[in-house]
N, C-alpha and C positions, 0 to 999 in steps of 0.2 A: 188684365194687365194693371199692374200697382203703378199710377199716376201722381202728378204733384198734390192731387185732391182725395186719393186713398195711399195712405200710408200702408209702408208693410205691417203684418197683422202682428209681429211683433211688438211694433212701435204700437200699435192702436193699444191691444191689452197692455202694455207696458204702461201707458199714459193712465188707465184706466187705475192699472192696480197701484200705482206711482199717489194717486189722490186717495184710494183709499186707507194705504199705507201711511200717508200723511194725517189723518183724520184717526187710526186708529197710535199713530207715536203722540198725540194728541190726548188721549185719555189717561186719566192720573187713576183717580179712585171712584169706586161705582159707592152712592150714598144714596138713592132713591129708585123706584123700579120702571121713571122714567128712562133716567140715566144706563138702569139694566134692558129696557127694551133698545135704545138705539145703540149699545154695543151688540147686544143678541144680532140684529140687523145687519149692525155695521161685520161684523165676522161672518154672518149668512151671506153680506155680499162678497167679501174676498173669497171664501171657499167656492160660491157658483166661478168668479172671474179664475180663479187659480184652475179650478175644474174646467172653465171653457179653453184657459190658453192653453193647457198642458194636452184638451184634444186638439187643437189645431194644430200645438207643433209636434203631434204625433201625427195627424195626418200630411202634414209638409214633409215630414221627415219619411214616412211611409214608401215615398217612391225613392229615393235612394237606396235605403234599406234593402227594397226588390231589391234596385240595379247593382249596390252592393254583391248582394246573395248572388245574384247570377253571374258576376263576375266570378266569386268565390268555388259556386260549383263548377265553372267551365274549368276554371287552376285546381281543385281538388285533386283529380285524380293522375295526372303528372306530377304535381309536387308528392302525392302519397309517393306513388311510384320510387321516385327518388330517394326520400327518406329511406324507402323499406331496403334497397339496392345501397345506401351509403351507410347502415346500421349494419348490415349483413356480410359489407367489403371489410368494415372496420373488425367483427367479430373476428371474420375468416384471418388478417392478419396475426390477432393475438398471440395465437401458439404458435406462429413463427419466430414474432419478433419479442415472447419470454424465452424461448429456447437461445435465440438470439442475446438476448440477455444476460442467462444462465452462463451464457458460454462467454462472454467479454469479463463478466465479476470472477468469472475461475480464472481467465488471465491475468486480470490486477491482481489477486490473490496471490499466485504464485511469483506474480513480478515483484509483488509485497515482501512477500516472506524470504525471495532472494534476498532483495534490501536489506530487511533486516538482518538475515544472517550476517550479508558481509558485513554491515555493519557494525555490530559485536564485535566480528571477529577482529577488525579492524582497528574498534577503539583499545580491545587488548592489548592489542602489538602495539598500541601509541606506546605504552607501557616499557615495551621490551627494550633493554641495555644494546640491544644490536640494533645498530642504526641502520642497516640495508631492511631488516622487517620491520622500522618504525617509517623511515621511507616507502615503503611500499605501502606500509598500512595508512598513510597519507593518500597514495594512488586510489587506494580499495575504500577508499571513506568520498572520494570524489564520485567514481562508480557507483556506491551505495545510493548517492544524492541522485543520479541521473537514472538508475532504477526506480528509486520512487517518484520522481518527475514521470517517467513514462506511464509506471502504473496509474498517476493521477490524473494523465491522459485517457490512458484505458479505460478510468471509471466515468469521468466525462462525456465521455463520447455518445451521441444520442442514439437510442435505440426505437427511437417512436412509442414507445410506450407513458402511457399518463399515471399518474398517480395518484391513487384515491383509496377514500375509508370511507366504508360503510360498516353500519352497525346493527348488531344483532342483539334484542330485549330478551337475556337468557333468564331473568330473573325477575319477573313484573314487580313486585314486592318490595325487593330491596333498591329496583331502578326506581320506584315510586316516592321511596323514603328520601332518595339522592335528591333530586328533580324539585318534591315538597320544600327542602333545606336549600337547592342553590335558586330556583326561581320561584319561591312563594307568592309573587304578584300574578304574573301566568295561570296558576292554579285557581288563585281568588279569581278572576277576572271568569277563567272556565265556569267554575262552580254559580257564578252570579248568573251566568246564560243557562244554562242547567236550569237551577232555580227560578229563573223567570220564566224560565220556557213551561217549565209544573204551576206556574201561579196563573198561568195566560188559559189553565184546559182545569174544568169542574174532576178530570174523571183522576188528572193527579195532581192534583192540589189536595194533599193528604198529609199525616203526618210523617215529615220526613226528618231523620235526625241532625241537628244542626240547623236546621231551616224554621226560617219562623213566616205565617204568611198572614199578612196585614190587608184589610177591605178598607178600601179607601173609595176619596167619591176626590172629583174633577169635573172643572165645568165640561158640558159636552161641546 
């Protein structure tokens, strides 16, 4: 049990690596190979302390992790369940409620295409010397309004369906040339992982075109 006279092992390595941290924002410029052995030192002791905290709060951490897991496996297999039952309900609807669909856009359609008619026919007769069919075509211009009112209803109207785009690469080549010209950093960014990933292994680290691979040295 963690007492007022042991600290949690957090705090202990945190105290620990806290002075050596301090000792190493301490060091300016290395000029003799005294000053090179007690950095060499001073970094062989952070790396042991960083190696020893990082196994303790993997072994603290360890027994949740199980308990985690075993809670996860016990909800595995009902949440699978479920998922598989709520992707298969949703599928099964589809072709009812496009057919469903199909059929409300054919009635605003035709409710449309009324509109319009009388519409027309109506702004003609505004026209007309006979005032009984420019009255009337006053009436059939009001109608026309509440025909496409209703259609705009019709198309409104929800059918449960979602709406979405997916895409298909019919053309690697020419998608390649688009993609190169609208996001050229994306591409550098790839290419650099790529290229580092061939300079990290002997067997291709080769010539490759556009790449250049540089031996460099770093303290260890």
């Amino acid at each position: 049990m963690q007492g007022h006279n042991n600290p949690p092992a957090s705090i202990a390595f945190g105290m620990e690596i806290d002075e050596l941290f301090a000792q190493a924002n301490s060091v300016t410029t290395i000029e003799n190979d005294d000053q090179l052995a007690f950095v060499e030192g001073l970094a062989a002791d952070l790396r042991r302390a960083r190696k020893d905290a990082d196994a303790k709060r993997t072994e603290e951490k360890r027994p949740h992790m199980e308990a985690a897991k075993a809670v996860d496996d016990e909800w595995r297999e009902p949440i699978r369940k479920a998922d598989i039952a709520i992707t298969e309900l949703r599928d099964r609807q589809t072709p009812y409620k496009t057919a469903k669909q199909a059929a409300k856009d054919e009635a605003a359609r035709k409710v449309r295409e009324e509109a319009d008619a009388r519409q027309k026919a109506a702004q003609a007769a505004l026209h007309s010397d006979d005032l009984d069919e420019r009255y009337q075509a006053e009436a059939e211009l009001k109608t026309a309004g509440k025909l496409a009112s209703v259609a705009n209803k019709i198309e409104r109207a929800p059918t449960g369906l979602r709406t979405f785009w997916q895409a298909e690469i019919t053309d690697p080549r020419e998608a390649l040339k688009h993609y190169l010209k609208a996001s050229p950093e994306a591409f550098h960014v790839m290419l650099q992982e790529l290229a580092d990933k061939d300079a990290r292994s002997p067997a291709t680290r080769r010539d490759i075109p556009g790449v250049t691979f540089t031996e460099c040295k770093r303290a260890a």
